[in-house]
N, C-alpha and C positions, 0 to 999 in steps of 0.2 A: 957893405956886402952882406952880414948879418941880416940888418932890412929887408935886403932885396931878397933873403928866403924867406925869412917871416912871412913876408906875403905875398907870394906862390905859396905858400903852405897854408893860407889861409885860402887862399883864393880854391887852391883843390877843396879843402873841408868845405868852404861853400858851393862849390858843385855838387861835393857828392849829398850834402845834404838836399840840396834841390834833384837831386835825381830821385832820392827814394820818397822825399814827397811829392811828388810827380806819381813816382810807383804809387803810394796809398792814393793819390787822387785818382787814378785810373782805376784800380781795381774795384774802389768804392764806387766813382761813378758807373764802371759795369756791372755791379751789384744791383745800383740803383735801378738802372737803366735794361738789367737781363729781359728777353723776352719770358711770359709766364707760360703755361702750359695750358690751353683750355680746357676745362675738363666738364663732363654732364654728372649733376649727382640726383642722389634720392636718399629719403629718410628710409629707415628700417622702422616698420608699423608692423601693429599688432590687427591681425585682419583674419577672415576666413579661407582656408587654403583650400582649394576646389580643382578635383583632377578628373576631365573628361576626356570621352572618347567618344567620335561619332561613325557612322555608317549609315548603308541604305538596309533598306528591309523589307519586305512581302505579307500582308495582313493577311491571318487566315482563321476560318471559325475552328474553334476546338470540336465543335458537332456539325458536321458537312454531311450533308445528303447530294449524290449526284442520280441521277434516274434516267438510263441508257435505255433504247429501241432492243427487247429483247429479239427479234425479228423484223426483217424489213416489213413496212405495210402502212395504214395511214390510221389519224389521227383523229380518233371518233368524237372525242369531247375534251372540251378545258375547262376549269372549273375556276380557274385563278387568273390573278396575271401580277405581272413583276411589280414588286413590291408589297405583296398583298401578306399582311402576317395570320398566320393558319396554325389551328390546333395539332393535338396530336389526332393521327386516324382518319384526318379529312382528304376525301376523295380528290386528286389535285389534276389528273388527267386520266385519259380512258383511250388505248387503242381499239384494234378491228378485233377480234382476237375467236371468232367463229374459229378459224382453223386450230389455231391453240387449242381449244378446247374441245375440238374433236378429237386431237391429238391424245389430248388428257383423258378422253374417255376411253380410247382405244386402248391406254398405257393402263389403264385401270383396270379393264378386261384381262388383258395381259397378266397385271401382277395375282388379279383372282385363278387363275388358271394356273399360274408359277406355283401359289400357296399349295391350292388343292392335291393338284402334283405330289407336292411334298408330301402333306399328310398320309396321301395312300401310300410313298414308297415307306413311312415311318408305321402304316398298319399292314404292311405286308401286302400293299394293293390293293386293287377296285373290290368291292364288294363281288361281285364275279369270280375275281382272280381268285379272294378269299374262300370263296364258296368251293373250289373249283379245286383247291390244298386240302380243303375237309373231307372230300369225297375221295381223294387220290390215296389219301390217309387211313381212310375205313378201305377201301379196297387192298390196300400196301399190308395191314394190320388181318383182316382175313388170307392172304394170301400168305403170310405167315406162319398163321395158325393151321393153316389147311398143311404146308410145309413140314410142320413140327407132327402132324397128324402123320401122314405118309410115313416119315421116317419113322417116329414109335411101335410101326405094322410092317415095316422093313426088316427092322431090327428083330422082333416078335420070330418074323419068318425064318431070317440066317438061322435063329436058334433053334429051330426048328427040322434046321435041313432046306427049307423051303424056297431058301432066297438063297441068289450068289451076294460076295462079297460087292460086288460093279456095283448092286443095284442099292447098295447102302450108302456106298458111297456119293451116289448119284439123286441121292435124297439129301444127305448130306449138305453138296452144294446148294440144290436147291435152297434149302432150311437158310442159307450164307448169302444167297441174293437174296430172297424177299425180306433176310433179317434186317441189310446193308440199307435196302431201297426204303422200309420203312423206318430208318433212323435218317436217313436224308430228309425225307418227307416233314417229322415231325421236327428236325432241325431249322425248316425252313418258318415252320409254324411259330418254333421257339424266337427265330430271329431272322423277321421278315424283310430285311434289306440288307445289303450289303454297304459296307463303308466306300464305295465308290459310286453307288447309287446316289447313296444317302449325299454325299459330296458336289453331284451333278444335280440333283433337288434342289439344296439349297444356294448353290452358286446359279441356278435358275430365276429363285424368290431374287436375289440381292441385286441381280442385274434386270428382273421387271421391278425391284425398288428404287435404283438408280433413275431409269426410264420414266417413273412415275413424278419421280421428284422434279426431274427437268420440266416438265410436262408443265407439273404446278406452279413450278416457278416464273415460267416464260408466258401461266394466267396470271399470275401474280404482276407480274412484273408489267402487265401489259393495262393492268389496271392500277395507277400509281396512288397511295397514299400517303400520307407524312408521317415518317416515324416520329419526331417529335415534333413539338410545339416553335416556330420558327416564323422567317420572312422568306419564302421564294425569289431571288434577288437575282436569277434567268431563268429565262422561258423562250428559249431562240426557234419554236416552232409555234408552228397554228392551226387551228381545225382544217381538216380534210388535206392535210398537205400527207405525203407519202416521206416517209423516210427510211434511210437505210439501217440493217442490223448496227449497233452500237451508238447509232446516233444519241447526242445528247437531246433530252428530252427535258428537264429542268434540273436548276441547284438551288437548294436552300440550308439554310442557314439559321443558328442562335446567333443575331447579331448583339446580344449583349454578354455574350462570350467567346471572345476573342481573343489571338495572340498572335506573335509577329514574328517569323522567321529571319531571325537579322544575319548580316552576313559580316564578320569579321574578320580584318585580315590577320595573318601568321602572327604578324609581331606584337598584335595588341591582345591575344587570347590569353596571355600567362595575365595580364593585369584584372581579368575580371575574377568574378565573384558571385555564385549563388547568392539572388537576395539583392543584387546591387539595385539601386535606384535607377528607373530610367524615364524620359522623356521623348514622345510620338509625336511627330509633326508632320503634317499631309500638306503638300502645296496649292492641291484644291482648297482647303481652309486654313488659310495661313495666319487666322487671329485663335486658332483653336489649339490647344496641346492636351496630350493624353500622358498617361501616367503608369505607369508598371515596375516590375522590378524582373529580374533573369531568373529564370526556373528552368534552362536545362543547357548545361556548357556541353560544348563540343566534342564528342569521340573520337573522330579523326579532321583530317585539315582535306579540303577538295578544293578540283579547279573549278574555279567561275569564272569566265570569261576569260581574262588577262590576268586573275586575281587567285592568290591560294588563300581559302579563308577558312575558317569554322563555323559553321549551323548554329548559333544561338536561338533560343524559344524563350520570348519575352511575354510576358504575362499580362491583358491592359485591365485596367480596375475600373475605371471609367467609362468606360466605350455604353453608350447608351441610342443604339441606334443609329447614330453620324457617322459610323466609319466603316467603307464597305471592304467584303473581302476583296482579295487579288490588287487592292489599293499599294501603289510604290510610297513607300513612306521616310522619313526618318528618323532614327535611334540615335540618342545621346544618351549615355550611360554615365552614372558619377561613382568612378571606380575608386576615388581617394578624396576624404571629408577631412580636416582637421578645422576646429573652431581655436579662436584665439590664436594663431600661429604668430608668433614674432617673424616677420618675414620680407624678404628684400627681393630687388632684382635680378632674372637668372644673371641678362651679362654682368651684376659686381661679382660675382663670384668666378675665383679664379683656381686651380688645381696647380702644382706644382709636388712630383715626389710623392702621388697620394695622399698629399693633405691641401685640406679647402681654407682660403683666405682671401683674405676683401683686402681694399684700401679704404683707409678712412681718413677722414678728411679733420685734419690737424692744424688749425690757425689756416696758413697759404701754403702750407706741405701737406703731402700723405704721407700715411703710417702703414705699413704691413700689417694687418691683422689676422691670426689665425681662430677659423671658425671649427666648431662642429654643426653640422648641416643634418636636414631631416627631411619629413614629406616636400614634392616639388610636382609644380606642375607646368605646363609648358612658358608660363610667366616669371613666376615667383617658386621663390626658393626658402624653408623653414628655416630659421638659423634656432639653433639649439643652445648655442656661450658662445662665446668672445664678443657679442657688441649685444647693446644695450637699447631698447625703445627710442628712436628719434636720432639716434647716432645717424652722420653722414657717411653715406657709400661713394665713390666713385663708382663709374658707370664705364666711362669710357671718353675718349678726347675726341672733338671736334676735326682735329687735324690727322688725326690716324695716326699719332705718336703715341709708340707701348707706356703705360703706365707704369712709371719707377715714383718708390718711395725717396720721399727725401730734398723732390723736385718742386720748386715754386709755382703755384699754380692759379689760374683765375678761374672761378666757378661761373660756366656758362647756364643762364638760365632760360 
């Protein structure tokens, strides 16, 4: 009986010892055996960090001449033609302009007549007028004195007996007008116009010099010269053709100084920078680039089309002829340079809690890594400490499973 427990008591201890190694052979084999995790990586290199932004843009000359029809009429002479480079002062077109200039002679008359005017209301008038004060003056002045005579032999008389008082008095007045009438007189001698005269005189002169100036301007204008030295780059008329007041008549241009109105939108104006570096690219010459930097950021933000952007003025340093105005162009600007940057993948980089960390790549596990982070641009990302030149990043897994540290992993290449 003894025996017969003995072994049932053996026979349990031999199960249960084959169950639990059973147990370690399972687990072991599912260790072996776990599926890994695919994962893509990349080295952390020491490279050049490069932060751009691109847009479209409007070439235009910083010295622009446009020369409008100061009147409608035709087109006496050309002297150029599109693309022709021309000094300064050289005669470039010629209207009709007889009528102009009769105009201009007539304004000219006019403003002589406006002056003259003047002068005489500032001498007290025409020679005539003046002559005409002086005589009024000596008669006004004897009249006076004949006055003052009378009454001296008036007075004489009363004392006398001879005269009544009336007739003193009556001299008297006399003596009080021609005294009145010859201080008016010589008043006027004193100061031969009045302040509203004088006001209608010269608001006469200013408005025949207005008159005149238009006059000259509209000969001016009708015989066109080059104010500076340039390339005529339109000419959208031609001899004896008739055109209306304002038409354009030509534009020319410094085509080796030029700049480009670029057009940025909302979100990307805090990034630039007086000074930034930029590069011009025209699709008419698409093996050509131009070269400049920004010389004037934005004041306010406007609509353009579907777009709220800012007016940037880019500067070209290069432009030798090849690039015309009103050309559509393109602007890349390099708003962030860092040389040497130790720098990785944006997708390794992960954010959690405000702080930046990577997974790195540890035998066939990853590790949590906490980074400090710095310049980035739409690729790459500066790392500043926690990983080291040539250190492996995780990137991301094959299968769209989240990257946990910890986890056995196969590095997909």
């Amino acid at each position: 009986m003894a025996e017969r427990k003995e072994r049932n008591l053996n026979s349990i201890v031999l199960w249960i010892a084959a169950s639990v190694a059973l147990v370690f052979i399972f687990f072991g084999v599912r260790r072996l055996t776990r599926e890994r995790l695919p994962v893509r990586v990349a080295e952390a290199q020491t490279q050049d960090l490069i932060k751009t932004t691109s847009t479209n843009g409007k070439v235009e000359p910083k010295n622009n001449f446009e020369a409008h029809a100061p009147a409608a009429g035709l087109i006496k002479a050309l002297y150029v033609h599109a693309g022709d480079k021309v000094p300064q002062g050289k005669l470039l077109l010629q209207m009709d302009d007889a009528d102009a200039r009769a105009k201009l002679a007539a304004a000219e008359t006019a403003l002589r007549g406006a002056e003259a005017q003047l002068q005489a209301v500032k001498a007290g008038g025409s020679l005539q007028q003046h002559q005409a004060l002086t005589g009024n003056i000596a008669k006004a002045r004897l009249e006076r004195d004949q006055a003052e005579k009378d009454l001296a032999a008036v007075e004489k008389l009363m004392a006398q007996g001879a005269a009544a008082p009336s007739e003193v008095a009556q001299s008297k007045q006399r003596l009080a007008v021609a005294s009145t009438s010859l201080q008016s007189l010589e008043g006027q001698l004193r100061q031969p116009y009045s302040p509203i005269d004088l006001e209608h005189a010269s608001s006469a002169v200013q408005e025949a010099q207005t008159a005149y100036a238009a006059a000259a301007q509209v000969v001016t204008q009708s015989n066109v010269r080059a104010p500076f030295a340039g390339t005529v780059y339109l000419l959208p008329v031609s001899r004896y053709e008739f055109v209306d007041a304002g038409s354009t008549l030509l534009e020319m241009a410094d085509l080796d100084n030029l700049r480009v109105r670029a057009y940025f939108d909302e979100p990307e104006i805090g990034g630039l920078r007086l000074g930034d570096p930029v590069i011009i690219e025209w699709n008419a010459k698409p093996e050509r680039r131009w070269h400049g930097h920004l010389v004037a950021l934005p004041s306010t933000v406007i609509t353009y089309g579907t777009r709220n952007v800012g007016e940037v003025l880019v500067s070209i340093e290069d432009a030798r002829q090849d690039l015309l105005p009103n050309t559509n162009v393109i602007v890349t600007v390099t708003t962030q340079e860092v040389h040497n940057a130790l720098a990785v993948p944006r997708e390794a980089l992960h954010i959690e809690n405000a702080r930046d960390y990577v997974y790195v790549v540890s035998g066939d596990v990853l590790r949590r890594v906490e980074v400090q982070v710095g310049a980035l641009n739409l690729t790459q990302v500066q790392i500043l400490s926690g990983v080291q030149e040539h250190t492996t990043v995780a990137l991301g897994t094959t299968n769209a499973t989240p990257l946990t540290a910890g986890v056995p992993i196969e590095i997909v290449r």
